[in-house]
N, C-alpha and C positions, 0 to 999 in steps of 0.2 A: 504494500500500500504506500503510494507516495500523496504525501501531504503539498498542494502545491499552493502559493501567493503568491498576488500580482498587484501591484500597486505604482505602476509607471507612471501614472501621468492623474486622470481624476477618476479612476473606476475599483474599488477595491472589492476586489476579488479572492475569493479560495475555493480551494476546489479535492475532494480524495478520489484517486485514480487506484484502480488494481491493478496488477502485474499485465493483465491482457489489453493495459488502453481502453477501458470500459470505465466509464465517466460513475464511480457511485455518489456522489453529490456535488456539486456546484452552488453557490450562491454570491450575492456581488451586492454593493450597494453604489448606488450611482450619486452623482455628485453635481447632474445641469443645474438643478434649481439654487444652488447657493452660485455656481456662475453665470447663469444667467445674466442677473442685473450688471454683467462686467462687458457682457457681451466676448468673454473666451474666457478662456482655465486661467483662473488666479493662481499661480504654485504656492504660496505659503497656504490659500485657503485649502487647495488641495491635502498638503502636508498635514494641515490639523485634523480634517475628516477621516484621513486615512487613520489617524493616531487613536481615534473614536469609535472608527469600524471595526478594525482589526479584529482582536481580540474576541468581541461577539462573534463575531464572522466566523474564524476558529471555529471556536464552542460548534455555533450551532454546523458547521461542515459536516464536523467528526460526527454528531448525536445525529444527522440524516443520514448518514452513509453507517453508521451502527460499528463503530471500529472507536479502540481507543490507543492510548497512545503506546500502549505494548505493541500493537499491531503494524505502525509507523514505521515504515524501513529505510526513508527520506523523504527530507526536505526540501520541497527545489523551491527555488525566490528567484524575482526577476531581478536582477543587477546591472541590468544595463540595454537597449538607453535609455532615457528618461530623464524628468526631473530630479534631478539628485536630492532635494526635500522628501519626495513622494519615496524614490527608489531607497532612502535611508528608512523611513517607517518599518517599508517589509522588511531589508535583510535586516535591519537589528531586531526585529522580532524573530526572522527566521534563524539567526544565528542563537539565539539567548534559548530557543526551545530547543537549537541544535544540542546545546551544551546539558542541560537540564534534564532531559531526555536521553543524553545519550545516541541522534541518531544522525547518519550521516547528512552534509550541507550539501546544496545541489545548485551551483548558480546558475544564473540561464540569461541569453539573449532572447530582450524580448522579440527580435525581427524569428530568431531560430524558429520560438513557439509556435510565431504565424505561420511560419512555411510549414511545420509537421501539424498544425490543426485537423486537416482533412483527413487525420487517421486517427483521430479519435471517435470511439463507440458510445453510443448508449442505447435507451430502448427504442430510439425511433430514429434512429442517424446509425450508420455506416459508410467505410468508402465504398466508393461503386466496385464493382467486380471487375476483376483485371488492372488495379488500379495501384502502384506499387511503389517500390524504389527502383532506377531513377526517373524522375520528371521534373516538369518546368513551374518553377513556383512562380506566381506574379505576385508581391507580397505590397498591399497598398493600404497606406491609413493617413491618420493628420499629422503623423509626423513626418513618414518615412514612405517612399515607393523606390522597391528594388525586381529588380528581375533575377531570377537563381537558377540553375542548375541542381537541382538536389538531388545527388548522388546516393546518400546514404546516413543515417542519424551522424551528425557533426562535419560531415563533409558536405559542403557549399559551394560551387564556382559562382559567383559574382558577376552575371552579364549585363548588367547596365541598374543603372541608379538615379536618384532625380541630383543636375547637378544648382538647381535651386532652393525653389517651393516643394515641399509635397501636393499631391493631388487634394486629397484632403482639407489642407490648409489653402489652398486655393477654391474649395468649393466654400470653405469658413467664410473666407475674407468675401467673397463675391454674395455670398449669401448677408454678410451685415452690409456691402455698399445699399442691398435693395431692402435693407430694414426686413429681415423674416428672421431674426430672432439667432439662439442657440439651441443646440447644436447646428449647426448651418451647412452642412452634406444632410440630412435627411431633408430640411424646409428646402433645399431646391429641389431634391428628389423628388418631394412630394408637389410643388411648385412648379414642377417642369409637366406635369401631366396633362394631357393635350395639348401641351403646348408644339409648335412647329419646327421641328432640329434647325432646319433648314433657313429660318428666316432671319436669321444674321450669322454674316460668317466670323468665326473669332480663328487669330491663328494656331498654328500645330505647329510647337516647334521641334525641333532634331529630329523629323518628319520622313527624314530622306533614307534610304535602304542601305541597309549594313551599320546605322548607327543603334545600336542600342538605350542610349541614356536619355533622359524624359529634361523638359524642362516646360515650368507650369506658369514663372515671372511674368513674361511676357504676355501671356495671355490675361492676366489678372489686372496689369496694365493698357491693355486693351480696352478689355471691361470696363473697366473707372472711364478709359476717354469717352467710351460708345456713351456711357450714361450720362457723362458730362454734356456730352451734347444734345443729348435727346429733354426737352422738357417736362419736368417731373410727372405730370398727368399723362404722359405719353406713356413712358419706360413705367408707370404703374400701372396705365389701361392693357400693358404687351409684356407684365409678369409672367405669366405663362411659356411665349415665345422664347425670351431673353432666357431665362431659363435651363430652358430644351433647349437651347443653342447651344450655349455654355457646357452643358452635361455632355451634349453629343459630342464638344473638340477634347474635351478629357476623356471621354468614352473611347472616343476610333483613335486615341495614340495610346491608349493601355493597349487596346485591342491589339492593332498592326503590331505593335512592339511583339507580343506573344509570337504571335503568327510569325512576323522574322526570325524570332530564334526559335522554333519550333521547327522551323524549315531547315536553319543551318545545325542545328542538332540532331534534326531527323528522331525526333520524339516526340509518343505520341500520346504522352502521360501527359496532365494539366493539373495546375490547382491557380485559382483567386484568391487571396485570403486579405484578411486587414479588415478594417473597420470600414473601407470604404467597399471592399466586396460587397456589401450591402444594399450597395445604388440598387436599383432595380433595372436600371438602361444596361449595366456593367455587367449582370448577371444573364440579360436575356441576351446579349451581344456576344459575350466568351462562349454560352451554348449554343446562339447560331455558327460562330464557327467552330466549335468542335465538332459539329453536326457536318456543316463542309468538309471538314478534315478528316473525316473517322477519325478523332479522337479522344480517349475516357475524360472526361474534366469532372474532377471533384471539387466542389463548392459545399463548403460546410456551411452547415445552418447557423444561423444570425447570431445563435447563443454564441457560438465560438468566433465568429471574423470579429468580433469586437473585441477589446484587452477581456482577457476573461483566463482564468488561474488554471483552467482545464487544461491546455495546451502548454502551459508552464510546466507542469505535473508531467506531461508526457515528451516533454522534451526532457525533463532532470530523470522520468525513464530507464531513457536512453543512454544518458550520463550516467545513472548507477549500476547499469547492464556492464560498460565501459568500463569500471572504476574509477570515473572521473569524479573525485569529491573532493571540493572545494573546503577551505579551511578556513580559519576564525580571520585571517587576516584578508577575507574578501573585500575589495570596498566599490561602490556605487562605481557608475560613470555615464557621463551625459551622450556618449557616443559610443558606437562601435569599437572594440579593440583591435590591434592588429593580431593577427592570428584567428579570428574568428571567422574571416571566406579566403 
């Protein structure tokens, strides 16, 4: 039984996973409504809620999944990236019950998590059939979108990355230009609905074939000029359209990117994962072309593309399969390390 938390950013989360990747309980406490009124994640408010949550969050994990802590054979916490307020919550809890306890520490990258989500079990989610190591991960959220190669538990090749904004954080920002609140990826998602892709073009940059890496600046800066120009009862009467625009140039550059290296890989494994796998455009676009492509694409349900401790748990796994156990002297980081793809 691996004990897994996750506290990167404003969602805290725990989760106990059995040896077979079968999710026995999960629970999370969310955190929009105290940033709301900021209009994006305060990190210190974060850092206090997580400090609030925890602890209950534990408790009641373990009393759903009916295990206690004799049964604990690790610990896995996210360590990295993240805000280092939020990411010091977890591991000092995760270290302090390492210790107390007795049971091995499991650090984890939270991109790692996103990429193995789509092989975790429970009673109404499995991966698709045939659907394995290696394939193509597209790992997209508000902080980070990268494309991977994933080989095998811990082994990554790194095929392109955003070399600005994340996806994400560019549907954030475009979502408060047009005042539709927080979390700002689902109000346009939901905002974009009948709306028309096609009635403004916004650009696609690193567009061009054989590049792998994303870049989301440019199009955000766009955005703001289109809305600057348009008079505000316009651009509010054509919410809908602007929109669906907007969703569609972030849509067909996750998309094509897959499709590129899918081609020069010649694989025919897929996964979507992150918080923004969520879109609803993103979801029915990666299955129109896996459907062109014959190939298996796992998209894990909503519980998991969001930061969520489940995929922490089955990522530290794989690390205690390894014997990869991390020691007292783990510390946070706001970024990727080197050695991690």
């Amino acid at each position: 039984m691996i004990l897994g938390i996750e506290t990167s950013c404003d969602d805290t989360s725990v989760c106990v996973l059995d040896s077979h990747g079968v999710v026995r309980s999960l629970v999370a406490a969310g955190q929009d409504d105290y940033h709301r009124p900021f209009g994006g994640v305060v990190p210190e408010v974060a850092s206090r809620r997580h400090t609030e949550d925890l602890l209950p969050l534990i408790d009641l994990a373990m009393t759903k999944a009916g295990v206690t802590w004799g049964q604990i054979t690790g610990i896995a916490v996210t360590s990295r990236p993240g805000l280092i307020g939020s990411l010091l919550v977890g591991l000092v809890t995760a270290k302090t019950l390492s210790l107390v306890h007795a049971i091995p520490l499991l650090g984890v990258n939270h991109i790692e998590g996103h990429l193995l989500a789509a092989l975790l079990r429970d009673e109404s989610y499995s991966p698709p059939e045939g659907f394995a190591f290696p394939y193509l991960g597209l790992a997209v959220s508000g902080g980070h979108t990268h494309l991977f190669h994933v080989l095998a538990p811990g082994k990554y090749v790194l095929l392109g990355q955003t070399l600005d904004d994340a996806a994400g954080e560019a549907f954030d920002k475009f979502a408060k230009m047009l005042g539709l609140g927080f979390p700002g990826g689902v109000a346009v998602d939901r905002a974009a609905l009948g709306g028309d892709v096609m009635a403004f073009v916004f650009p696609r940059a690193l567009s061009q074939q054989g590049n792998l890496n994303f870049s989301f600046s440019g199009l955000k800066s766009a955005a703001l000029r289109l809305l600057q120009s348009m008079p505000p009862a316009e651009w509010q009467a054509r919410r809908a359209d602007l929109c669906a625009s907007f969703q569609h140039a972030i849509v067909e550059v996750l998309v094509e990117k897959m499709r590129q290296a899918a081609h020069h890989l010649e694989i025919k494994k897929w996964t979507v994962t992150g918080g923004v796998s969520a879109n609803s455009r993103l979801r029915a676009r990666a299955q129109e072309l896996a459907q062109v492509e014959g190939a298996i694409l796992a998209l894990p349900p909503l519980r998991y593309c969001t930061d969520n401790a489940a995929m922490i748990a089955l990522a530290g796994l794989y690390k205690l399969r390894a014997g990869l156990v991390s020691g007292q002297d783990l510390s946070p980081s706001a970024s990727s390390l080197p050695g991690d793809w």
